[in-house]
N, C-alpha and C positions, 0 to 999 in steps of 0.2 A: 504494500500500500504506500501512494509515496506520501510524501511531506505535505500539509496545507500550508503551514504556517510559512508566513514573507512570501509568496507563491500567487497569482489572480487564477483564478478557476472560476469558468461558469457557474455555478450550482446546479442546475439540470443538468451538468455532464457529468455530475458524482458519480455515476452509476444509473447502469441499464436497466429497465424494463425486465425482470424474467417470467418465463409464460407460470401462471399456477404460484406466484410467490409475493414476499416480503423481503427488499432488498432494505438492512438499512447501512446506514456508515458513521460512524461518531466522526463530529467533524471538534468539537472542545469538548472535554471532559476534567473537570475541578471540583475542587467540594463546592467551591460557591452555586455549578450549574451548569447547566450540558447544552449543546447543540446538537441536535443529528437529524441527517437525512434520510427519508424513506420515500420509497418504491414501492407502490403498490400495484400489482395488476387488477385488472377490472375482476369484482366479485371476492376479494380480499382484503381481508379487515383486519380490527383489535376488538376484541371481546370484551361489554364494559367492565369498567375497572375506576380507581381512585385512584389518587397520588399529592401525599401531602405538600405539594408549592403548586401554583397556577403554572401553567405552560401556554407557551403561546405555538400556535398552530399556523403556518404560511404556505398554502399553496401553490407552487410554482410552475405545475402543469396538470390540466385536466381538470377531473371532479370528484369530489364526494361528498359522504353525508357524515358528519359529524353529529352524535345526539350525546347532548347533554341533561344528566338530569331527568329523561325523558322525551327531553323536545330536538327535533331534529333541524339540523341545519344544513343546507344545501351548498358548498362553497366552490371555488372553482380559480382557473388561477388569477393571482395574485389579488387576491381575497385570505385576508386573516380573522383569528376569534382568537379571546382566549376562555382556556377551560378551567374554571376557579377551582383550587384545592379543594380536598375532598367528598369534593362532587362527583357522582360518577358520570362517566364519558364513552364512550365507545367509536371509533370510525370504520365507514364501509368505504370501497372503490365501489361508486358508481360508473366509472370511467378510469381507466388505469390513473392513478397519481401520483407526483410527486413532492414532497414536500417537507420544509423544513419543522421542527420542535425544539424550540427553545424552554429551558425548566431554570428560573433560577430559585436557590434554595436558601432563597434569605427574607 
């Protein structure tokens, strides 16, 4: 995997699309908070769940539904949310996606 850091990189070129999967790639990881990337193909998800700090949620290509809490959300690129701590959340691929998750834990 190479180096991000001092480096310019698209972000939709983190990583490919694969058929039937969940691509993702940690692009920062610290105690304060994480960044990472995911790849979703169409019809694949995250099962809901909680997670005690808010995250922010960024679209970068495509669509999905984000439901929080029960309510669903439709978003698509360059469309963000965030998902307030622990609430629960879940995301689907309505359309293959790709997108960023930032968590900070302070």
């Amino acid at each position: 995997m190479e180096n991000l850091v001092s480096n310019v990189k698209r972000l939709i070129d983190l990583a490919d699309y694969q058929t039937g999967s969940i691509v993702s790639r940690t692009i920062i990881d610290k105690k304060t908070g994480t960044v990472t990337f995911f790849a979703f193909d169409k019809g694949q998800g995250l099962s809901e769940h909680t997670a005690p700090f808010n995250a922010m949620v960024y679209i970068i290509d495509g669509e999905a539904e984000i439901t929080i809490s029960g309510k669903p959300f439709r978003l698509k690129q360059d469309e963000m949310i965030i998902m307030p701590a622990n609430e629960p959340h879940a995301l689907k691929a309505v359309k293959k996606f790709k997108m960023i998750l930032t968590m900070i834990r302070s």
